[in-house]
C-alpha positions in Angstrom: 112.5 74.3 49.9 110.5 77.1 51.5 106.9 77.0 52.1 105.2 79.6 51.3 102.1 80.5 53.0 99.1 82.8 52.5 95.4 84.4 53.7 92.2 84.4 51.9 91.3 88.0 52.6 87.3 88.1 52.6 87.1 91.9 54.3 85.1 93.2 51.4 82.8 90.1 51.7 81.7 90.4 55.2 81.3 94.1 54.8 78.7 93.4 51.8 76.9 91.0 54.5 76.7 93.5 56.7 75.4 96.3 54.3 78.4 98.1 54.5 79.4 99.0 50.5 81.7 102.0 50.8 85.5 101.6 52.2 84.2 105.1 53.8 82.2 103.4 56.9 84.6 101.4 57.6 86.7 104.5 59.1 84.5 105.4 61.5 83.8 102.0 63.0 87.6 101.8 63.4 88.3 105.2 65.1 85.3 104.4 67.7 87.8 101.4 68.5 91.3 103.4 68.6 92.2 102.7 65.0 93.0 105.8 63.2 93.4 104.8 59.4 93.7 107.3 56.6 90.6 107.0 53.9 93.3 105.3 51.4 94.8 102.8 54.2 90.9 101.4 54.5 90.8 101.6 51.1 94.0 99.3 50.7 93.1 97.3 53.7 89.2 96.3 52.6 90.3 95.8 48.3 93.6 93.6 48.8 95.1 91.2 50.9 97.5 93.1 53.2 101.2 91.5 53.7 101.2 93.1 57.7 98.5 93.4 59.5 98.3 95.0 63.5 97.0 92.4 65.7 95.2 95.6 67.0 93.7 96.4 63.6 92.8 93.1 63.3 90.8 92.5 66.7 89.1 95.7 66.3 87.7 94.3 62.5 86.5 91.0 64.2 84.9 93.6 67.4 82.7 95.3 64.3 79.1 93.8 65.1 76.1 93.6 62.2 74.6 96.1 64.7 76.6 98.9 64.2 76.7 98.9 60.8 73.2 100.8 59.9 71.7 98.1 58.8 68.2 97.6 60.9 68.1 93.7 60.3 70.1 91.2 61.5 72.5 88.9 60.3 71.0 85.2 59.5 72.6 82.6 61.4 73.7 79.7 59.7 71.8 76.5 60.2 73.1 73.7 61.6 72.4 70.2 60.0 71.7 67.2 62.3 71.9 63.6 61.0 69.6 61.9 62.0 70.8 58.8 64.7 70.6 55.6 63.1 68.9 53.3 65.7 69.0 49.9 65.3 65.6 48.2 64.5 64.8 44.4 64.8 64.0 43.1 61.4 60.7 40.7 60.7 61.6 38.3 62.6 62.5 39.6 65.6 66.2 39.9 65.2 68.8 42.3 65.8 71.2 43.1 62.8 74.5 42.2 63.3 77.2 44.8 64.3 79.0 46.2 61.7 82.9 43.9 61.6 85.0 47.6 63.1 82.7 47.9 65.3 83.9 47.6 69.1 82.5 45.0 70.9 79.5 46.0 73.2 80.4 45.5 76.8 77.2 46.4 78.4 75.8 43.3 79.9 72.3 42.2 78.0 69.3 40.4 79.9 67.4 38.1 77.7 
């Protein structure tokens, strides 16, 4: 049996996060990089998944910064989350906890 395979297509999306609403400015931001789309082609290309794609087109989407878009703020960055590193503590009285069974052994040498 044949696989078939697909995209999530999130064009629209990342336009909306960049304050870009109409298909219209996309145009522009595409000529400035050698892409020269009709109004309906970026119309097709930002409202559906397209089957083919130019590896041109698509490099010159991905090339479109925040900064270029009109908008005068910038995009958030997402934060990362750190866990915090579990550190092992003596308990009352005095004693390590044991390692946990998968552990690997610890072949550092230990002075008493």
């Amino acid at each position: 049996m044949i696989r078939k395979m697909g995209i999530t297509w999130h064009l629209r999306l990342r336009m909306a996060e960049k304050g870009m609403f109409q298909t219209t400015a996309l145009q522009p931001l595409l000529a400035e990089r050698g892409i020269h789309l009709s109004r309906e082609q970026v119309f097709r290309l930002v409202t559906g998944t397209p089957q083919r794609l130019s590896t041109d087109t698509l490099a010159a989407l991905c090339d479109i910064p925040a900064g270029e878009t009109g908008t005068s703020q910038p995009r958030p960055r997402r934060a990362t989350v750190r866990r915090p590193i579990r550190r092992e503590t003596a308990d009352q009285d005095g004693r390590r906890p044991e390692p946990h069974p998968t552990a690997p052994p610890d072949s550092s040498p230990r002075t008493v």
